[in-house]
N, C-alpha and C positions, 0 to 999 in steps of 0.2 A: 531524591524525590522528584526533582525538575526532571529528570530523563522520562519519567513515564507519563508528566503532565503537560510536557512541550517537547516531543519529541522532533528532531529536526530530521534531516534525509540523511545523515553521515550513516546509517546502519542499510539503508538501499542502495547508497551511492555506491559499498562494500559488493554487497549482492548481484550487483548488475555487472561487475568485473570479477565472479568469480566462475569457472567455467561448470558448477552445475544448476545455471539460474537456468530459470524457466519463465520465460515472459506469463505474465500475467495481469497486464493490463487493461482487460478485458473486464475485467471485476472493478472498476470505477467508473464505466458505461453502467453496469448493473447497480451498481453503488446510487451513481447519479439519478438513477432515476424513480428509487426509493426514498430519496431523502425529502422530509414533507411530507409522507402519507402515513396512511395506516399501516403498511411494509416496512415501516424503516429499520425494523429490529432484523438482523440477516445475521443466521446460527449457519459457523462453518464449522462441520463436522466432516475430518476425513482422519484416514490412520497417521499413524506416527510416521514421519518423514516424510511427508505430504504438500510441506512447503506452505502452511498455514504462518508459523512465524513471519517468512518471505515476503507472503502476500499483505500482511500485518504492514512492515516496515514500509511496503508499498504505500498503502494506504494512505500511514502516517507522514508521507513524505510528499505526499502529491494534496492535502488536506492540511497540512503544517502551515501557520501563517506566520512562524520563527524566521522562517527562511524562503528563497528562491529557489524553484525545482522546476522550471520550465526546460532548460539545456537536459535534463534526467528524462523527460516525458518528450522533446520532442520526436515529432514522427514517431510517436506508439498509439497517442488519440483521436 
């Protein structure tokens, strides 16, 4: 149950060393700048293989206050 309520970065740190990531750090500019408004709810809707789980681990790893994820983000924001 702690893995989905403190998710740490060990499932992006994976991602970013496997050769079909796809940078996506882009979507925590867009993230950032929702958070506090009336926007905050953001529905990702795309097909199966779309690299939403990906984007997910991203999320949670860069928003994770479990652990250190600045060496994982540097020079991406």
């Amino acid at each position: 149950m702690g893995f989905y309520l403190n998710p740490e970065n060990n499932g992006y740190r994976e991602s970013i060393r496997s050769k079909i990531y796809i940078d996506k750090t882009g979507l925590i500019a867009h993230t950032n700048e929702r958070i506090h408004t009336e926007e905050k709810y953001i529905c990702v809707s795309r097909p199966r293989r779309f690299g939403k789980s990906m984007a997910i681990k991203m999320l949670a790893a860069y928003y994770s206050r479990g652990c250190d994820s600045k060496a994982l983000f540097s020079g991406k924001i």
